[in-house]
N, C-alpha and C positions, 0 to 999 in steps of 0.2 A: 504494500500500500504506500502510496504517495501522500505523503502530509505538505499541505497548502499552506503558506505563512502569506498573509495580505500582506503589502507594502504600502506606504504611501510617506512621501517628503514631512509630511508632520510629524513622524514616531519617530523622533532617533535613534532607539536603539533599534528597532524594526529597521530601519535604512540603512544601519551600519551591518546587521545583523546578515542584511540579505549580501551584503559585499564580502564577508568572511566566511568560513569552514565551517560555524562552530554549531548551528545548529545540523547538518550531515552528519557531523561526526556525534553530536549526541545522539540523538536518532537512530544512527546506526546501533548502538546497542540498544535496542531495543527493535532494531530486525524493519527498521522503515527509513523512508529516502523523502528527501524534499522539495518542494518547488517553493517558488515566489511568485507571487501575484502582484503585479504594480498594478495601482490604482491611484486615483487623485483625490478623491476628497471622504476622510474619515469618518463622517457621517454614513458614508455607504457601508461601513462596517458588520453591521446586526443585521440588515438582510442578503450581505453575500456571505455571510454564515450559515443564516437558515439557508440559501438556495444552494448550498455545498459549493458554490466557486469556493470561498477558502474556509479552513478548517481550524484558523487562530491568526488574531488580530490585535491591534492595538492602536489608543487612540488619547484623548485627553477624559476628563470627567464627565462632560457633556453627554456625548454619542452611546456610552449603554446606558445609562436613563431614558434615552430617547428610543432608543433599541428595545428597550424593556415595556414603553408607554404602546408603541407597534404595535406589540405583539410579540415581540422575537425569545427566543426560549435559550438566552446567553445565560454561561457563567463563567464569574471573575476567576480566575487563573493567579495573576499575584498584581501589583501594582510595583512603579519606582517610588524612592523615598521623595517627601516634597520638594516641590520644585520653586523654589524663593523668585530668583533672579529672573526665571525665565520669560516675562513678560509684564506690562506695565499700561495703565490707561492713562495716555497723555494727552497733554492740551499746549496750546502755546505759549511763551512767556507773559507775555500780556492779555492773557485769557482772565473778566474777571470770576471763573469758576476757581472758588477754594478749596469747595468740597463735591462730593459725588453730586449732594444734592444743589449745588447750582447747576449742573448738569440740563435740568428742567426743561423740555420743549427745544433741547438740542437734537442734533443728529449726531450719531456715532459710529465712526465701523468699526468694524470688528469682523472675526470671520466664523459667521453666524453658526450656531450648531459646533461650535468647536465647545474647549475648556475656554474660551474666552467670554461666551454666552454664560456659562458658571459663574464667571468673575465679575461682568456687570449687572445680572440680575441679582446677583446674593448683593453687592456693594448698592444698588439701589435699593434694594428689598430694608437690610441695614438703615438706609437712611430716611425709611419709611416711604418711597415709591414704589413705582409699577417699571418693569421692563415692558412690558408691553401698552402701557397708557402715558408717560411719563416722559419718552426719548423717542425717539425716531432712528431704531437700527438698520444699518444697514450694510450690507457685506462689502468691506472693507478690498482693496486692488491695489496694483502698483502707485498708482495716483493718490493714497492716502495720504501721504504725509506730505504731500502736494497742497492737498487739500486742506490738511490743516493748519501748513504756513501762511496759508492764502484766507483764515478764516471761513471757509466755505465751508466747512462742517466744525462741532461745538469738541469732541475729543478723538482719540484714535485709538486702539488698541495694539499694541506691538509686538514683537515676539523674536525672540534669538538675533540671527544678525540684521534683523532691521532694524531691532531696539535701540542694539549698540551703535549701530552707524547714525541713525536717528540724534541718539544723546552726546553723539562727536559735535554735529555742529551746533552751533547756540539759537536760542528760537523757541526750545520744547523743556519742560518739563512732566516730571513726574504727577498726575496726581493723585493717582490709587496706584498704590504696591500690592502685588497679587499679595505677598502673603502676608498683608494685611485682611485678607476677605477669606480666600481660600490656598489649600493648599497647595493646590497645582499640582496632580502625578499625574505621570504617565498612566494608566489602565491596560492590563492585557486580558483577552476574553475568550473566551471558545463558544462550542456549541453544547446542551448540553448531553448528546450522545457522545461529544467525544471524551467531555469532562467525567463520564459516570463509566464509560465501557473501556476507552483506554488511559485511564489515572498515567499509567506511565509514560504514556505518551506527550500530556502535559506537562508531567515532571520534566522530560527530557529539555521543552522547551525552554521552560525557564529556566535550567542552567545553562541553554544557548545563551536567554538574555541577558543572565550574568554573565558571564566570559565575554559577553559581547560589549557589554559597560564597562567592562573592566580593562576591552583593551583599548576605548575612547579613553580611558582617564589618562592610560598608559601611553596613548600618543595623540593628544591633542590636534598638534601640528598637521602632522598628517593625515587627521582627519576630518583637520577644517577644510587641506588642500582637496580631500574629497568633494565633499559637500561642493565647496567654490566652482569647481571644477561642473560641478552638473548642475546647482539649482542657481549658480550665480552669486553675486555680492564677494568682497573679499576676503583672502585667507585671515587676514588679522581683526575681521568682524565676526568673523564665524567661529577664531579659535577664541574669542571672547565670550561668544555665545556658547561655546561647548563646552567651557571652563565653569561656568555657572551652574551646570547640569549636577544634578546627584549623584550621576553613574551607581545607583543601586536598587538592587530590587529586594520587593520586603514581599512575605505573605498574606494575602488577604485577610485584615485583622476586623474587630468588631470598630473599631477607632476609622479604618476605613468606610465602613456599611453605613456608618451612624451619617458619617462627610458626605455621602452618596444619596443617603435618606432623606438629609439636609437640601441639599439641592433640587433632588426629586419635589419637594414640597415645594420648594418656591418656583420651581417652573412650570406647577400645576396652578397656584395662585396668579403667575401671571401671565395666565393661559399657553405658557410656551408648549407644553403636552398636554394632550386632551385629556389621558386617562391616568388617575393616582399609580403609583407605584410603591411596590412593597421593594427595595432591594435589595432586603435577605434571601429573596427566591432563586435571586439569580446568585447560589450557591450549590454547591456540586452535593446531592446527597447521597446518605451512607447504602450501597447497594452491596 
């Protein structure tokens, strides 16, 4: 059997993971071979699960809430340790927004349905608004911070080497730090046939994705020149950006479920999902 690992430019360790050995070689003990699936945008995660294109994914906080709210039948597999650094809701230097909630009747991009949707619903939710009554979102493009030197839209949401190249020039600051709101991990998911029939199989993965985080930490350099090299921006904004990263993965703890359950609720109040969500479900049970 062939096991499917989704890809896509958003998961770091998924992206480095698909360029290295290390999940074959896990895999291999346990008697299976693997492919990569590229794909573009994270959100598509929980239904190319269910429809078996791939057979484990990974994305930010957003996309299994949203997978879960579906319909889709995912369970968590492990998570990375919080991600601090990794992104930031900013606005321009002479923005008079101080706080989230001057925010009010702006526009924001951001790239909707990611963990960046986590970060300004929960941080307006906090400040007693509505993401979905309160802002005007909208999915975020190369032109973003175009757009928001040029006052055309009210904040931006940023992330790895756009942040950092962003907070080189002068013009922009900081005004919510993600881990001020939330934690920011990475999320890895399965299906859950695969999580209850082959436990080892998931095992294996996630000690690809450690080895695979651990040799980002181990060679920064060369794997910002990766990165550079295919999605663009420069090596010294990318090894800034992968410097920030945790490079670790922990197991699905009840301290994660509660973060997940948390979010779940506020993107039910502010209609971002139709349907409530339990997040304990999407756990692997004892068979």
């Amino acid at each position: 059997m062939t096991i499917t690992i989704g890809v896509h430019n958003s998961n770091p360790t998924l992206y480095y993971l698909s360029r290295l050995d290390h999940a074959a070689e896990e895999l291999a003990k346990v008697g299976e071979t693997v492919a990569f699936h590229p794909y573009t945008d994270g959100v598509r995660t929980g239904p190319l699960l269910t429809e078996g294109v791939i057979d484990f994914g990974g994305t930010g906080s957003t996309p299994p809430v949203t997978a879960q709210s579906a319909g889709h039948d995912i369970v968590y597999a492990a998570v990375s340790a919080p991600r601090p650094g990794h992104g930031a809701l900013l606005v321009t230097e002479d923005s008079p927004a101080r706080t989230v909630a001057d925010l009010k009747g702006g526009t924001v991009h951001l790239a909707i349905g990611s963990w960046q949707t986590h970060l300004v619903a929960k941080a307006l939710d906090d400040a007693g608004l509505s993401y979905a009554d309160d802002i005007t979102p909208v999915r975020g493009g190369e032109d973003s911070e175009k757009l928001l030197r040029e006052g055309a839209i009210a904040a931006w949401v940023a992330q790895g080497p756009q942040l950092a190249a962003a907070l080189r020039t002068p013009g922009v600051r900081i005004l919510v730090r993600t881990e001020d709101v939330i934690t920011d991990r990475s999320v890895f998911f399965t299906r859950r046939e695969v999580a209850e029939k082959r436990p080892e199989v998931v095992e294996a993965l996630v000690k690809a994705l450690g080895r695979a985080d651990a040799w980002v930490q181990a060679h920064p350099r060369e794997a910002a020149a990766i990165a550079a090299d295919h999605q663009g921006g420069t090596v010294d904004d990318w090894e800034t950006a992968l410097r920030t990263l945790p490079w670790s993965i922990e197991d699905v703890s009840d301290a994660f479920l509660a973060e997940q359950q948390q979010a779940a609720d506020v993107f039910v109040r502010t209609g971002f999902i139709e349907r409530p969500v339990t997040v304990a479900d999407a756990v692997a049970r004892q068979v």
